[in-house]
C-alpha positions in Angstrom: -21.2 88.2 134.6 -18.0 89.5 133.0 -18.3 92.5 130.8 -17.0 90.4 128.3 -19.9 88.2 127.5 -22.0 91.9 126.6 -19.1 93.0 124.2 -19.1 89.4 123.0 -22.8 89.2 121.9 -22.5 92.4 120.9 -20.1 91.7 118.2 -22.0 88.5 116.9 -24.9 90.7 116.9 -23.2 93.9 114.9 -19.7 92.6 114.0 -19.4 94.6 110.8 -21.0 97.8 112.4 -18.5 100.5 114.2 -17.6 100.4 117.4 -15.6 102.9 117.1 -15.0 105.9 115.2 -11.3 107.7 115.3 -8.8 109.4 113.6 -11.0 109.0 110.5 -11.1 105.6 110.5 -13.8 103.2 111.6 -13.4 99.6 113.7 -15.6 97.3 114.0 -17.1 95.5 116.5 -15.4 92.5 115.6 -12.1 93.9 114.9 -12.5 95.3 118.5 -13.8 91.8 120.3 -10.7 90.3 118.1 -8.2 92.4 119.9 -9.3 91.9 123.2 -8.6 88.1 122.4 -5.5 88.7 121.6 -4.2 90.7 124.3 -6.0 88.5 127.1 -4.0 85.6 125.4 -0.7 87.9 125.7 -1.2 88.7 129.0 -2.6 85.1 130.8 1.3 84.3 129.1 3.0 86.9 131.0 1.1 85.1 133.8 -1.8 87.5 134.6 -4.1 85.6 136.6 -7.8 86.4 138.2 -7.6 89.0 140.7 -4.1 90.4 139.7 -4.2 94.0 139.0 -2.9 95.4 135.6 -2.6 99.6 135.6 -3.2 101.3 132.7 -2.4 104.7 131.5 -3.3 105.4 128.2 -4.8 108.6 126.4 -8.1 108.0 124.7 -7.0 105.8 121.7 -9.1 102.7 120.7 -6.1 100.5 122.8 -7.5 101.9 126.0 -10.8 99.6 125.7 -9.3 97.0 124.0 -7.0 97.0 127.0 -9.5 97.6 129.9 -11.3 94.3 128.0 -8.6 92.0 128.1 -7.6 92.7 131.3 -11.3 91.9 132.6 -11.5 89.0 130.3 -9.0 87.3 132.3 -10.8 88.0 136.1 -8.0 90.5 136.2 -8.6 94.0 137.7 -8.4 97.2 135.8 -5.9 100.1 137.3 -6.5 103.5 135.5 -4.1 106.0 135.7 -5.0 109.8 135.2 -2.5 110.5 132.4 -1.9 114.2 133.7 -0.2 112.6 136.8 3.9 112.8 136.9 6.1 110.1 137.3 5.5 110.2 141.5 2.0 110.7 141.7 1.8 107.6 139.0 3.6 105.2 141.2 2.5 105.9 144.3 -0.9 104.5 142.8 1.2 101.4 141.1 2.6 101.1 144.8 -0.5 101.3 146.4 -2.8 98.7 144.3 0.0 96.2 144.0 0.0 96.1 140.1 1.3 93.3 138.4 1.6 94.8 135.0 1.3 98.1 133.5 0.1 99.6 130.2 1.1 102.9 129.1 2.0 105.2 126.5 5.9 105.1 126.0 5.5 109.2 125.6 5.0 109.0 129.2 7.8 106.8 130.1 11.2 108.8 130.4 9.3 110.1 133.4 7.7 107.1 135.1 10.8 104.9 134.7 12.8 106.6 137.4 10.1 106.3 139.8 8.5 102.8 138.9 11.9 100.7 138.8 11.5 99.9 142.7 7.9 98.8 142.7 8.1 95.0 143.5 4.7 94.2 142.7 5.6 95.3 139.3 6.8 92.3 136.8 5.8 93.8 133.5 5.7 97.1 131.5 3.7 97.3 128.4 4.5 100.5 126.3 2.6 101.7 123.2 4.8 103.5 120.9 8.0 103.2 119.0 11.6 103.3 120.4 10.6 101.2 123.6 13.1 100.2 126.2 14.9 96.6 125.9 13.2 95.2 128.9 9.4 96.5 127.6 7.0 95.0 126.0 5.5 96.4 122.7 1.4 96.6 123.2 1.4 96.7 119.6 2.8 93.3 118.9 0.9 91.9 122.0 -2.4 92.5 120.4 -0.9 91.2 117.0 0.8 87.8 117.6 -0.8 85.6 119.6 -3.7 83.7 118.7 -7.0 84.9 120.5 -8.7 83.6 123.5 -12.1 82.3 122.7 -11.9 81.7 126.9 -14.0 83.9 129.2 -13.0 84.1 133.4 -16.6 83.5 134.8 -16.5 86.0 137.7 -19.4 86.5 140.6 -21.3 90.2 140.7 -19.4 90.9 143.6 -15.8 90.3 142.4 -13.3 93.3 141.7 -13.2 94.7 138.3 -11.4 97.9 138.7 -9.5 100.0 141.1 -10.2 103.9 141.0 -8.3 106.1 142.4 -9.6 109.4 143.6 -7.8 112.0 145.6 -7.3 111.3 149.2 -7.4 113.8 152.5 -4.4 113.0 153.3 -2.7 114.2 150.1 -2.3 109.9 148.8 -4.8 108.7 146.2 -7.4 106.1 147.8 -8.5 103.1 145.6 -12.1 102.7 145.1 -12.6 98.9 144.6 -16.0 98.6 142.0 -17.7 95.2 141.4 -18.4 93.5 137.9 -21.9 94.1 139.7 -21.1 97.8 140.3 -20.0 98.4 137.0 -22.8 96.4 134.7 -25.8 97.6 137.0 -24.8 101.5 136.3 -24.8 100.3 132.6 -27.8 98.9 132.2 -29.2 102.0 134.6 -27.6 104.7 132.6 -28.9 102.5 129.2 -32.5 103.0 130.1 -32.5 106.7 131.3 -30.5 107.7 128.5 -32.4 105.3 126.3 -29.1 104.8 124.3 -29.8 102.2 121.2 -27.5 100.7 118.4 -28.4 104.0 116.3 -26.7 106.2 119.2 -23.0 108.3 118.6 -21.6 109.1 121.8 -19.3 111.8 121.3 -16.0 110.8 123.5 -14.2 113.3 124.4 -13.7 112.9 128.6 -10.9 110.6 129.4 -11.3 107.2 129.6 -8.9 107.0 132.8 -12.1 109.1 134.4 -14.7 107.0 135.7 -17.5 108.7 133.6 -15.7 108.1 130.8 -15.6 104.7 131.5 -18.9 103.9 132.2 -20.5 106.2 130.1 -18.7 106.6 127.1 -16.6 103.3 127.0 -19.0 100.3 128.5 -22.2 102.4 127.9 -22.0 102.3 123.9 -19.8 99.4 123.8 -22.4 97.1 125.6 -25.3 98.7 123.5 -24.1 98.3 120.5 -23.5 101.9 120.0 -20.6 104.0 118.8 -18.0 105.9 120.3 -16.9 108.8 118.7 -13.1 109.0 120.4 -11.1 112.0 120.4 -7.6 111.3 121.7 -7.8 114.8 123.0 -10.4 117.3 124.2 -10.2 120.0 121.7 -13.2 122.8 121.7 -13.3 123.7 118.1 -14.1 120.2 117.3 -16.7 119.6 119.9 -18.7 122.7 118.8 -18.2 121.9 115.4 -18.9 118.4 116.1 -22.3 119.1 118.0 -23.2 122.0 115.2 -22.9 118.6 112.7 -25.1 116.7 114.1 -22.6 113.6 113.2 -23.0 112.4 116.9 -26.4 111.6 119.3 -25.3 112.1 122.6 -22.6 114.2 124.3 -21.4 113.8 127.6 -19.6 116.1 129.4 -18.3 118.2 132.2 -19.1 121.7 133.6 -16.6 123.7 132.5 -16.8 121.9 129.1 -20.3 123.4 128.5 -18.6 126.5 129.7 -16.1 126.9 127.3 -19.0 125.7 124.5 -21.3 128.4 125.8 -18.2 130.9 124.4 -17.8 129.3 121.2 -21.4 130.7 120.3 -21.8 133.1 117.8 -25.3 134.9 118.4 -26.1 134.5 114.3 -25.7 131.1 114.4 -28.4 129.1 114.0 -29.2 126.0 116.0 -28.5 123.0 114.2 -30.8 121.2 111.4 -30.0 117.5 113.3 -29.2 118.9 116.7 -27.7 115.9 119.2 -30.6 114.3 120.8 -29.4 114.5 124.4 -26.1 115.9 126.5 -25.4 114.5 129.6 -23.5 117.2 132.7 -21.8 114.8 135.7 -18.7 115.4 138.1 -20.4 118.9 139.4 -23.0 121.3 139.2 -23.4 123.0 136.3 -24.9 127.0 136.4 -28.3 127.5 135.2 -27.9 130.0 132.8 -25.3 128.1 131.1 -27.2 125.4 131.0 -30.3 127.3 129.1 -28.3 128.9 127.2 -26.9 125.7 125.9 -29.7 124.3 125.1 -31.5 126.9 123.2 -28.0 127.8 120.7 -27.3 123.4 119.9 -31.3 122.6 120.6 -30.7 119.8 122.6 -31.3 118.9 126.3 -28.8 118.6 129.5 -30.0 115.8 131.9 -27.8 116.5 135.2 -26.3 113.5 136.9 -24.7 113.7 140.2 -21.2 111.2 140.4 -19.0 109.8 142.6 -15.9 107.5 142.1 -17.8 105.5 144.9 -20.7 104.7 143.0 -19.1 103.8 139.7 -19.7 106.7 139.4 -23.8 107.6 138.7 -26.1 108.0 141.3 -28.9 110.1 140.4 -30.1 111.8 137.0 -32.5 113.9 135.8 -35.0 111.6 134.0 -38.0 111.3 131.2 -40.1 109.2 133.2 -39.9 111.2 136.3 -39.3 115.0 134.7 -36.5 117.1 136.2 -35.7 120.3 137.8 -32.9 122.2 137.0 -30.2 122.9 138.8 -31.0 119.8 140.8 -29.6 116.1 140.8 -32.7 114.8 139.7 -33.9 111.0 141.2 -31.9 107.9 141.9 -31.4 105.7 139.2 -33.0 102.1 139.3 -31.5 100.1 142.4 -30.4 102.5 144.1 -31.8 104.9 147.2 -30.9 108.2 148.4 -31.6 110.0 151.3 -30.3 113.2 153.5 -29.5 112.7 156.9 -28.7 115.3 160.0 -26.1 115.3 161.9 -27.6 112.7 164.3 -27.7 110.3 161.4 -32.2 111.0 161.2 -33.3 111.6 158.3 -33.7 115.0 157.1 -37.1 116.5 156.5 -37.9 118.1 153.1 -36.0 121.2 152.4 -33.1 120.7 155.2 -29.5 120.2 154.7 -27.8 117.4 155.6 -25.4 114.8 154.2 -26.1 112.6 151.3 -26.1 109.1 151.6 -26.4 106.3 149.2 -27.4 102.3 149.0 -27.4 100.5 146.2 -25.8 98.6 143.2 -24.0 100.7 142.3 -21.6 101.2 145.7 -18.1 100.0 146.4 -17.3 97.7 148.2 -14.4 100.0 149.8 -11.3 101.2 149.7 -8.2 98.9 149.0 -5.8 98.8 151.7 -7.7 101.6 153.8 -10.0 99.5 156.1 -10.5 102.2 158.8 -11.5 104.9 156.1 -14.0 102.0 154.3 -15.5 101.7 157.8 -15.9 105.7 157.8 -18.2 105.7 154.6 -19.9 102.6 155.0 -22.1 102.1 157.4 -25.1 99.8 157.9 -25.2 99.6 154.0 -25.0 103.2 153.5 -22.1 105.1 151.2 -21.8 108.4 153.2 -20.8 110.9 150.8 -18.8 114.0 152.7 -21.4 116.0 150.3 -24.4 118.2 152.0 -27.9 118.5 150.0 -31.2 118.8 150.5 -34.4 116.9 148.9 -38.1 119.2 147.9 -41.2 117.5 148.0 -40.7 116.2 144.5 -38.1 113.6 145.2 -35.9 116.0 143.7 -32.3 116.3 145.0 -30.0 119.2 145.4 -26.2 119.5 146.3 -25.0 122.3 148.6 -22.0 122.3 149.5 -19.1 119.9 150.8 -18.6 118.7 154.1 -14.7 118.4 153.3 -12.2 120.9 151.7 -12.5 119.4 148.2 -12.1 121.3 145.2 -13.4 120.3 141.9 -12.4 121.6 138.8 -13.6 120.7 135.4 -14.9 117.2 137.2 -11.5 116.4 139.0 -11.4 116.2 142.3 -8.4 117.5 144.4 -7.7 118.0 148.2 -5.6 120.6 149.4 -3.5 118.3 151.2 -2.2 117.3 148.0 -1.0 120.3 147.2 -0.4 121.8 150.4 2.4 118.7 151.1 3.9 119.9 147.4 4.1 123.9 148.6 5.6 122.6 151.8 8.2 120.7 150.4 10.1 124.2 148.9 12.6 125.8 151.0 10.9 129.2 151.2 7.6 128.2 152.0 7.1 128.5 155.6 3.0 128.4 156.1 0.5 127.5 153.3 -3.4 127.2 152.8 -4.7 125.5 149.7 -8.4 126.8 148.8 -11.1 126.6 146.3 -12.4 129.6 144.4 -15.4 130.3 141.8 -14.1 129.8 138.5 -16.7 130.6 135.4 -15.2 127.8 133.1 -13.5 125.3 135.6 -16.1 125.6 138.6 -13.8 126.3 140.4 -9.6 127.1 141.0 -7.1 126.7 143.5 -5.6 129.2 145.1 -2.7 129.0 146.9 -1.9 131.4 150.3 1.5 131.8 151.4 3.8 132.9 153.9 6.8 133.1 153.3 10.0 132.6 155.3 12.3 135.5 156.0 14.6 136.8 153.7 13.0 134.5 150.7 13.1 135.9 147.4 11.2 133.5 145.1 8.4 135.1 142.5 4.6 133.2 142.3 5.7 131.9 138.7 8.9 130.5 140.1 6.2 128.4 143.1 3.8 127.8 139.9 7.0 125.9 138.0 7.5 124.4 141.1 4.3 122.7 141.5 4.3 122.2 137.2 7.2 120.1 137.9 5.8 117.8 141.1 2.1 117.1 140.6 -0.8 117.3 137.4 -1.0 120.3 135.4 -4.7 120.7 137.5 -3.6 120.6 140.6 -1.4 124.0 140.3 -2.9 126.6 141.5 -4.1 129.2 139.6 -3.6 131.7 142.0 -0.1 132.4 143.8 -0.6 135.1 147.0 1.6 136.2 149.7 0.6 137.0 152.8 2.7 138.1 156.0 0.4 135.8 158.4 -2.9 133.8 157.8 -5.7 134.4 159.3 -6.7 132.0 161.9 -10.0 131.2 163.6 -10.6 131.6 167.0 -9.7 127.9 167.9 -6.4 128.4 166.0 -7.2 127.0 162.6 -6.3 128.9 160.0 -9.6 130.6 158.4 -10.2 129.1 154.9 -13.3 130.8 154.6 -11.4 134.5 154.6 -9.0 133.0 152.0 -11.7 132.2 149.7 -13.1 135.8 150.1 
């Protein structure tokens, strides 16, 4: 089934009600289903077709889901772009999933032109915004003059609906290919555990390019009839304020966004008369004494959900019917099975560490263009997740540590490859070592170690503009240090382990 039939009996169901709140204003459902419509009609005439894959970077304005919408409406696959990336980390996604078409905010666009002009996949750009180049189209006049399409793309459970890109090992994004199946059975999971109704305000302040913004703040409340509260940025004195209101039901975030909540709290403060019903922690584990500290100041609960892009993206949560532990990952959702396995590929007994592993629903199909790293993750059914945990006796599962170098920070995930191929590109830079370290409001930062070749000059601000200018604003490190040789292990590696210390 495409989305698209859910947000259409939605809005005969609860036309007049809001779908969405922002910027003071609030939009209906039908206003919503009548711009989807639209743009699906504009884009099957700039000869978007089934399959074809439309990018889209946006910030978190209400175009982002009438977007996402249209393209799906058409059997078209959805392309989200993380909005902090620059011009070259942009188009080596657009590059990589063939897009057709692109979306995206013309505030963005003196930097991706320069980069984007050579894609050959890429017939059409679609800006939002004013002053737009003579051979763009305006997204804004898209939606508005055409005629809608009444037309729905019948698609199978197993056909692509979106493309998301995570960071890759080898310093290039890989494109996680989800299922209308994927996508619509983490839905109606996440529905039931989270027991979202019509009544529900889901405060939105993740980005929608993010996969849990997507499912759980964009197709979660839009396919339930609920609300999305959308907040074109995140912004911590609203949130607080916002939850202290109790204007919204349920808030989803983060780590280090209950992090920087927990120092927003002023010990007079009460907890709030209608405190939110229920708060939501994915993309990382979150500490324990934030976590009860959290709830006692708003008066709320934090269900912890363990994500991956893989498995669009919830796998387990802590849940009502089966109780939950914190500091753990609680139980798989419906339709889906976990399990930790040893080294061997056995199952793990209760209590050991091994690798987490995944069946289900709720599982790519693989990666786009990468059929030898697909083959790596799945096998014989099973998603194999690079992250170690352990189950107790309970059911109850816990995460770790990671197999691989990964860092996340505040729910993005970044390799030091990335990074590393950045540092290397400078002239001065002769050896580098990209590392995670413990961060109290990000989880954790990166720090870069570096040696420098002789006779180099250049300051750690002058390496931090460097990577500024080249890569995501959360992919710099944090950290800049020199060091005259790193330390290596005794089969030659360099020791990430000492750099951490």
């Amino acid at each position: 089934m495409n989305l698209n039939h859910l947000l259409e009996q939605i809005s005969t169901d609860r036309g007049s009600e809001t779908a969405i709140r922002f910027s003071g204003k609030e939009i209906s459902y039908t206003t919503i289903t009548e711009a989807v419509r639209r743009l699906a009609r504009s884009l099957y005439r700039l000869g978007i077709r089934r399959c074809d894959r439309v990018a889209i970077m946006l910030p978190n304005l209400p175009q982002f889901p009438i977007a996402y919408y249209a393209v799906l409406r058409l059997g078209a696959v959805v392309v989200p772009i993380n909005m902090m990336y620059k011009g070259n980390e942009a188009a080596l996604v657009l590059e990589d999933s063939e897009a057709k078409a692109l979306i995206a905010w013309s505030g963005i666009w003196n930097d991706l032109s320069r980069h984007v002009s050579v894609i050959s996949s890429l017939k059409n750009v679609i800006l939002l915004g004013d002053s737009l180049p003579d051979d763009a189209f305006s997204l804004t006049k898209l939606i508005s003059n055409n005629h809608p399409m009444t037309d729905i793309v019948n698609v199978e459970e197993s056909d692509p609906a979106v493309v998301q890109y995570t960071a890759g090992v080898t310093g290039t994004p890989k494109g996680v290919e989800l299922t209308h199946g994927n996508i619509a059975s983490n839905v109606n999971a996440c529905r039931e555990i989270m027991q979202v109704t019509p009544q529900d305000v889901l405060l939105t302040v993740l980005p929608l390019f993010h996969p849990i913004g997507q499912t759980l703040l964009m197709h979660l409340p839009l396919c339930s009839g609920a609300t999305m509260a959308l907040h074109p940025k995140f912004d911590i004195e609203t949130v607080y304020n916002t939850l202290m209101s109790g204007d919204c039901t349920i808030f989803v975030g983060v780590p280090s966004i209950f992090n920087l909540l927990i120092d927003q709290i002023n010990e007079d403060n009460a907890p709030p008369e209608k405190p939110i019903r229920l708060c939501v922690c994915g993309g990382g584990a979150i500490n324990d004494e934030v976590l009860k500290e959290f709830e006692k100041a708003f008066g709320t609960y934090i269900l912890e959900a363990y994500t991956t892009s893989e498995t669009s993206p919830v796998t387990s949560f802590n849940q009502w019917r089966t109780g939950r532990r914190v500091g753990s990952l609680g139980h798989p959702i419906p339709g889906v099975e976990m399990k930790v396995v040893n080294e061997k590929g056995d199952e793990a007994s209760i209590g050991e560490v091994g690798e987490i592993i995944v069946k289900g629903s709720n599982v790519m199909r693989g990666y786009i263009n990468r059929p030898r790293m697909t083959e790596e993750v799945l096998r014989d059914g099973w998603f194999y997740t690079g992250d170690f945990g352990k189950m107790d006796i309970n059911g109850f599962f816990y995460l770790v540590g990671r197999k691989n170098d990964r860092i996340i920070k505040g729910g993005f995930s970044i390799y030091p490859s990335e990074v590393e191929t950045v540092l290397y590109g400078h002239p001065d830079v002769s050896e580098v070592a990209i590392v995670g370290i413990p961060d109290e409001i990000m989880g954790e930062e990166v720090k870069a170690c570096i040696v420098l070749k002789e006779e180099a000059t250049i300051s750690t601000e002058q390496l931090a503009e460097y990577c500024r200018e080249r890569m995501a604003l959360y992919k710099v490190p944090a950290v800049i240090r020199f060091y005259k040789d790193l330390p290596t292990t005794s089969t030659g590696r360099i020791d990430k382990d000492e750099l951490r210390g």
